[in-house]
C-alpha positions in Angstrom: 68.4 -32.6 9.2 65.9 -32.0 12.3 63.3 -34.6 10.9 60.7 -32.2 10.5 59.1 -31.5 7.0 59.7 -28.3 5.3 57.0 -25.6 5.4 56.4 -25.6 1.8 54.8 -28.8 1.8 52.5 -28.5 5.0 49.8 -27.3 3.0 49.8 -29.0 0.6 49.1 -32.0 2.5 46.7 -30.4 4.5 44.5 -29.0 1.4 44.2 -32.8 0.3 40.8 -34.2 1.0 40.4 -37.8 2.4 36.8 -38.0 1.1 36.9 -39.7 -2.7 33.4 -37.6 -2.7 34.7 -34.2 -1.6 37.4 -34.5 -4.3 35.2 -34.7 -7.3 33.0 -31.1 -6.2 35.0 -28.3 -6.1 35.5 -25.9 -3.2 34.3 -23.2 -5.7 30.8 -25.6 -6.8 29.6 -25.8 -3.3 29.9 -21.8 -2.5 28.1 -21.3 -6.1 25.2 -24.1 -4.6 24.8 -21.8 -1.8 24.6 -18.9 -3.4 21.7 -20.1 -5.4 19.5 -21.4 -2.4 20.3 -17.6 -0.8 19.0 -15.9 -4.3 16.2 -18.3 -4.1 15.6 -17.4 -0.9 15.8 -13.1 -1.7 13.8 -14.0 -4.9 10.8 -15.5 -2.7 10.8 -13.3 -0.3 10.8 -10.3 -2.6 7.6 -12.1 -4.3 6.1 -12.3 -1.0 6.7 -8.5 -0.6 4.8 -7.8 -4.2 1.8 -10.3 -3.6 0.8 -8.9 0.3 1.2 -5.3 -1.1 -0.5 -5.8 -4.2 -3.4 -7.8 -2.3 -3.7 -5.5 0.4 -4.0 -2.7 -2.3 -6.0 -4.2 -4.6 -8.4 -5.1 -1.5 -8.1 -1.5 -0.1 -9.5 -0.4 -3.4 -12.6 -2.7 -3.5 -13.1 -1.7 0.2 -13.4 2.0 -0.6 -15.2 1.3 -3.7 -17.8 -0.6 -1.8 -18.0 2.0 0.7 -18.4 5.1 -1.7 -21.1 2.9 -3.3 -22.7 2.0 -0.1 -22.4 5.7 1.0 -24.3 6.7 -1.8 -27.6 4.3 -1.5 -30.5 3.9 1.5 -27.6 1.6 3.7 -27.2 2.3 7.3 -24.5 4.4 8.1 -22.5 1.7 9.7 -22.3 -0.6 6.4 -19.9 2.3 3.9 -18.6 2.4 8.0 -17.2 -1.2 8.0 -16.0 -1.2 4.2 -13.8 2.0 5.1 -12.8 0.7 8.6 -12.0 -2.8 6.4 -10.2 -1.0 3.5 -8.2 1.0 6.1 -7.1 -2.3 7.5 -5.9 -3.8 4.0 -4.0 -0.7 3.2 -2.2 -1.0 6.6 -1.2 -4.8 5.4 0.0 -3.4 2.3 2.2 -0.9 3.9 3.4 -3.8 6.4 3.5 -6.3 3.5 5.9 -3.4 1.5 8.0 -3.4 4.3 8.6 -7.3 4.4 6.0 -8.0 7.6 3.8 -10.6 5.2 2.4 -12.8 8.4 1.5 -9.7 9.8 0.0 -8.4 6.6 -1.6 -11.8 5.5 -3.8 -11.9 9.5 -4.9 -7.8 8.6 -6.1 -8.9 5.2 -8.2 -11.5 6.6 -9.0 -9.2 9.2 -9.6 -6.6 7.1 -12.0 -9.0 4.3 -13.7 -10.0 7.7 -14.7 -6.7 8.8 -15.8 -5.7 5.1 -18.1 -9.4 5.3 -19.3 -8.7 8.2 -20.4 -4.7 7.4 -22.2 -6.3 4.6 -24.3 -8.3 6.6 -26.2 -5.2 8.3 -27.1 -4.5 5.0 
């Protein structure tokens, strides 16, 4: 005999872990623990997706709303102005927001509410 162990057993021996701790959680618990926080993680970023597209619509509409309504009465021209120029703004966040950009999209529907606030105050 040469001394040295067979192969057979080297991995065996290897695969043992010298943590009591790491023994009792399986290799197989920790991947499924990961693959929870990275579903967690899709799952709020596809909900960040929905809400800057859905605001940035749903402001879009109220900014063209208020400018066909604006258009309509004795308001200068540059108030239905800044509630188009504001709703054109939101609809751009909710394109970016669509797209996965939501910091973008969140700064161009303040942006966008700030231009429509501040059309309104010509009035």
């Amino acid at each position: 005999m040469s001394g040295r162990t067979p192969s057979g057993l080297e991995p065996a021996i290897a695969e043992r872990p010298e943590d009591p701790a790491e023994a009792q959680v399986p290799a197989a618990g920790r991947a499924d623990e990961e693959s929870d926080d990275e579903a967690g993680e899709i799952t709020d970023a596809r909900r960040a997706r929905w809400t800057a597209a859905g605001a940035g619509g749903l402001l879009c509409l109220a900014g063209l709303a208020a400018a066909l309504l604006r258009a309509t009465g004795s308001d200068p021209a540059l108030v239905p102005a800044a509630y188009a120029l504001g709703a054109a703004v939101c609809a751009c966040a909710a394109v970016l927001g669509a797209r996965g950009r939501t910091r973008r999209a969140l700064w161009l529907l303040i942006a966008g509410t700030m231009i429509m606030a501040l059309g309104d105050q010509f009035d």
